[in-house]
N, C-alpha and C positions, 0 to 999 in steps of 0.2 A: 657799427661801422660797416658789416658786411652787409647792412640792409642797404644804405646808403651809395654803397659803391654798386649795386644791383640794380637799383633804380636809376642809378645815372646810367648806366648802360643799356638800359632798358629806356630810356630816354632819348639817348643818343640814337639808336635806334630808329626807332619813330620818329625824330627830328629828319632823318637819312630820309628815308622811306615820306616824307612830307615833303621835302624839298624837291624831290621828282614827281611828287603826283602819281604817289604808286600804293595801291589799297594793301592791306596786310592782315593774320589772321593771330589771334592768340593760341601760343599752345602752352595748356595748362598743367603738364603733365600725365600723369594716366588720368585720366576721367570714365565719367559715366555717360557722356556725345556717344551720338551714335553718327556724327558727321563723319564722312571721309576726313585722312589727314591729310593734309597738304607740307608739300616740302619746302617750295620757295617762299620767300617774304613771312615769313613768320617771326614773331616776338615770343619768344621762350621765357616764361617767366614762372615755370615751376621752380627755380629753387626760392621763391618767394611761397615759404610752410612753416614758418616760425612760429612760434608761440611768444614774441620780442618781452611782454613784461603781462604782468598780475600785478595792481594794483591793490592789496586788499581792504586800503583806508580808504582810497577815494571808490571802490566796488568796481571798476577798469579794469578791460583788459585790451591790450594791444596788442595784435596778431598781424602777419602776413596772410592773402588774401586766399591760400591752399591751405590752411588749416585747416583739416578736418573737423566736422562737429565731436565726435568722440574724442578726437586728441584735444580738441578743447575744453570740452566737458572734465578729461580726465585731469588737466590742467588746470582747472580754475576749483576743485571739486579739491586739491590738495589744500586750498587757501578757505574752503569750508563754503564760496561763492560757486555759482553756476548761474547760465545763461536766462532772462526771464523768459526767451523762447526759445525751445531746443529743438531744431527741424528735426523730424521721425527717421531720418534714412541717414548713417551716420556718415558715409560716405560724402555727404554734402559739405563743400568746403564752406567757409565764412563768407568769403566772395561769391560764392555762388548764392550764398544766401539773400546777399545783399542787392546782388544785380539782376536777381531773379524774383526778387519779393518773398520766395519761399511761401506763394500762398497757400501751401496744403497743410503750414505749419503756420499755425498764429495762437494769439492767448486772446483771448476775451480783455483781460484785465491788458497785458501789454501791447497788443498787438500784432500787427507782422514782422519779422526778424530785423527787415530791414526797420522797421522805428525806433528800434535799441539802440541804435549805430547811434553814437557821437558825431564820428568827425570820421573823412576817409580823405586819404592821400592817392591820389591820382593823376597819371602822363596823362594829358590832353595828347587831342591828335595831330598838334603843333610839334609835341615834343616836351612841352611847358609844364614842371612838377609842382601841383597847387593841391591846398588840403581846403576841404569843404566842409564846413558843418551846418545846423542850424541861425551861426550870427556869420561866417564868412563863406562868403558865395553858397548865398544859403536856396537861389535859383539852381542850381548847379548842384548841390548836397538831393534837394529834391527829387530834381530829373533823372538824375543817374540811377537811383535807385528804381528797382527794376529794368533798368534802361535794357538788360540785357549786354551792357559792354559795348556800347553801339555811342556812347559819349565820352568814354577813358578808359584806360586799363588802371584798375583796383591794384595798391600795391602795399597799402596799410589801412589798417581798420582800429580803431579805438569803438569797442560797444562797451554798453551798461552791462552789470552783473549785480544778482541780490544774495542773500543769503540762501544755501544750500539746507533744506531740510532733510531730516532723517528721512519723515513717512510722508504721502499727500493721501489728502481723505477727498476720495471721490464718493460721492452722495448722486444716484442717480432720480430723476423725480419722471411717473411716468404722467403721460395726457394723451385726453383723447381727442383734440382740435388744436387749433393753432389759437385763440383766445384764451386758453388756459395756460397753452406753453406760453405767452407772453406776461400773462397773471404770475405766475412760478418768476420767471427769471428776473419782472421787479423785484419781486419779494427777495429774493436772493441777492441780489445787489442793491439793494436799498442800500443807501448811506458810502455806497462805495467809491465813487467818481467825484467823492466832495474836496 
């Protein structure tokens, strides 16, 4: 309920602020910007940092869009699940992950952050609360992602989650050209992508 009644205000908001023809900035709470803040026309939407539910049967998790990756890490890690990509700088929120690509953070096997993502609920810059996945408004689910926040403000996220291991075995293989490293990393994933 308390998500809900945030987003509509956060809605109303930007409905205001649309009806005049008036631009406006997200503040996300403390961040790691190094923009100037600005005072006027801003949408506040730091108290959206929940962690809203862990699914551990369907492997889900639904978060607000300031979740930290560590607070979610430590969240989903109680239910034995963690993220199949875990951005490096724990400071990164889930949104930021999503609307940034998080390309310094990817998995070979999964990914960039944002292709984990399910489904994300997001105020258009009408004011209009619509959730995006890959089958609804799945132009819209695409775009946004990295969009940078430049197509809606992020206010719920449903991503994937796998099971949590104890240990990971990293296996280093070394080469001395780039025709061998490509020799190596079929052999390595042979039969993987079937």
């Amino acid at each position: 309920m308390e998500h809900e009644l945030a987003v509509s205000r956060i809605a109303a908001t930007v409905r205001a602020l649309y009806s005049r023809r008036e631009s406006y900035r997200i503040f996300h709470g403390s961040t790691n910007s190094t923009r100037p803040v600005q005072k006027d026309r801003v949408i506040d939407i730091s108290e959206l940092s929940n962690v809203v539910n862990i699914d551990p049967v369907s492997k889900v998790a639904i978060v607000e869009p300031n979740v930290s990756m560590d607070k979610l890490v430590e969240a989903t890690l109680e239910h034995g699940l963690i993220p199949p990509v875990v951005m490096e700088f724990p400071g990164i929120t889930v949104g930021g992950g999503y609307a940034g690509s998080a390309g310094e953070s990817s998995s070979f096997k999964y990914g960039y952050f944002d292709q984990t993502v399910n489904s994300v609920e997001m105020v258009l810059a009408n004011g209009e609360i619509v959730t995006a996945s890959r089958t609804e408004r799945p132009d819209l689910f695409k775009g946004a992602a990295g969009a940078l926040g430049t197509l809606r403000i992020t206010t719920l996220i449903e991503l994937q989650l796998i099971p949590a291991k104890k240990f990971v075995k990293t296996t280093y293989h070394r080469t001395g050209n780039i025709p061998d490293t490509i020799q190596v990393i079929r052999q390595e994933t042979m039969g993987l992508f079937q």
